[in-house]
C-alpha positions, 0 to 999 in steps of 0.5 A: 500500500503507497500513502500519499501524504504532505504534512502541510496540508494540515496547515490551515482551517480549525478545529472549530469545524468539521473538515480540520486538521486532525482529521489527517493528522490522527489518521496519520499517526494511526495508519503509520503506528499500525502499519510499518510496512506500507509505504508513505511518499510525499507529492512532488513538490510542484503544485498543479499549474494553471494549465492542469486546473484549467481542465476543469476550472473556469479562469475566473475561479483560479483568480477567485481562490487568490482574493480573501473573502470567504466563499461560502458559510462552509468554505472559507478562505484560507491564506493560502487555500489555493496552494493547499488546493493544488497539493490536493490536486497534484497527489490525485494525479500522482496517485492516478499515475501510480495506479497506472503504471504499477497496478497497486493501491495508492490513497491520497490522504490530503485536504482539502476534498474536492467532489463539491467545488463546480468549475466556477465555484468552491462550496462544501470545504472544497476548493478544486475539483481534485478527482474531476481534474486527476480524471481528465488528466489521466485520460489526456496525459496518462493513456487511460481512454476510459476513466470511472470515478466512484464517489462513496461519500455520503454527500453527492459528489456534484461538482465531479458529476457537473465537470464530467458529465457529457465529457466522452469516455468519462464515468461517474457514479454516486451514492449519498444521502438524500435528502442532504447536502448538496441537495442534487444526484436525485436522477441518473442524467444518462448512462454515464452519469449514475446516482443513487440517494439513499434516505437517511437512516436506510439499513445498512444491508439496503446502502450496501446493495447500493453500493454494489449496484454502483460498483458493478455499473463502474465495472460494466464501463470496462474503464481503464481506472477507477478514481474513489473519492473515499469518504467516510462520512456514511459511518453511522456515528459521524456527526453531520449525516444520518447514515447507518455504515459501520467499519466493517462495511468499510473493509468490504468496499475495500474487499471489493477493490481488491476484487475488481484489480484481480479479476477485472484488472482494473487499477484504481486510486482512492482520494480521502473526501469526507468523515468527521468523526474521530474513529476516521483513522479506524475507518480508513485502516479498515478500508485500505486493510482490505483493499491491500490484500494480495496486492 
């Protein structure tokens, strides 16, 4: 198992708010302590060029990410939010290459998430639309003609889906909480682009079904990657959904992984999004645990 990891992405924010930095550093400090054969790399250290975040962003919002005024009530801004942003960007795209070329897992664990911010806009802690680019960038610069991304966090991933969808080539599939933040992904919008809003408090065995039904969408589009944006937020204690998962349920997605690198043989990179609780570290552990096998 490959970690993607720069410490500096725990500098910024509060711990006053739910995306903080000790969401990162105690998953740090656990995943290290228990695992002392995985390997850990920092990113390069180029952030995302303009001409990367360009794929996916409008101009305007670069200049926007520059200019201190807080975004939203969820997003604020950070001195140099933008550079933590393109980080976050610069290890997806790592993670993807990694993926590719040497067919093993590989997790991003950075911040700032990215599955909300739109082409235009930054909204629900996320600034750059990490896996939306890392997507693009793989199709365009790394020769996978047929990229998938599964977006497991309880909130529907709208920013990847407005990016990606009617893009040639390009798969998305969602499963969140609905009713809930951000309020869309309540419809499929064509083959391609894939929903499934689950109510809050649904039994865990239904998401699961869920889950698997989106998995195996994924997996029917025979792409050449898969991205995860990974979140944790569906665990059934976390604070801010009402969701029923538990950790064991984590590892089983992780299971899933490993069985679709070795029957389908299909790579896949996985980015931390959300989870708020502090049994994050465990959760991530159970999943990259399960993933990790026979790798």
């Amino acid at each position: 198992m490959l970690i993607l990891h720069d410490p500096r992405c725990a500098g910024y924010g509060s711990s006053m708010r739910p995306e903080q930095p000790a969401r990162v550093i105690r998953s740090t400090q656990h995943l290290r302590a228990a695992h002392a054969d995985w390997t850990w790399r920092t990113p390069g250290a180029a952030l995302a060029t303009d001409e990367i975040l360009l794929l996916a962003h409008a101009p305007a919002h670069l200049k926007r990410l520059t200019q201190p005024r807080d975004f939203d009530a969820d997003t604020p801004f950070f001195p140099g939010i933008g550079d933590h942003a393109r980080r976050s960007v610069a290890a997806a795209i790592e993670a993807a290459r990694h993926a590719l070329e040497k067919k093993t897992p590989v997790f991003s664990l950075m911040r700032p998430p990215g599955h909300h911010a739109t082409a235009t806009q930054a909204m629900g802690f996320c600034y750059l639309s990490t896996i939306a680019i890392a997507a693009l960038f793989a199709q365009r610069q790394l020769g996978a003609a047929r990229v998938a991304v599964w977006d497991f966090d309880a909130h529907h991933g709208n920013g990847t889906e407005s990016i990606l969808h009617g893009r040639g080539d390009l798969f998305f599939a969602s499963v969140h909480q609905h009713p809930g933040y951000p309020g869309t992904g309540v419809r499929d919008l064509g083959p391609h682009t894939r929903n499934w809003p689950v109510a809050p408090r649904t039994p865990r065995a239904e998401h699961m079904a869920a889950l698997r039904a989106s998995l195996d969408a994924v997996i029917a589009f025979r792409p050449n990657l898969i991205l995860v944006s990974a979140g944790f937020d569906a665990y059934a204690r976390d604070p801010i959904t009402s969701m029923t998962l538990e950790a064991e349920d984590f590892a089983t997605l992780g299971q899933w992984l490993a069985e679709t690198r070795a029957r389908q043989a299909i790579p896949a990179a996985a980015l931390l999004e959300g989870g708020y609780h502090d049994d994050l570290p465990l959760l991530i552990d159970a999943f990259l645990v399960a993933w990790n096998k026979a790798a």
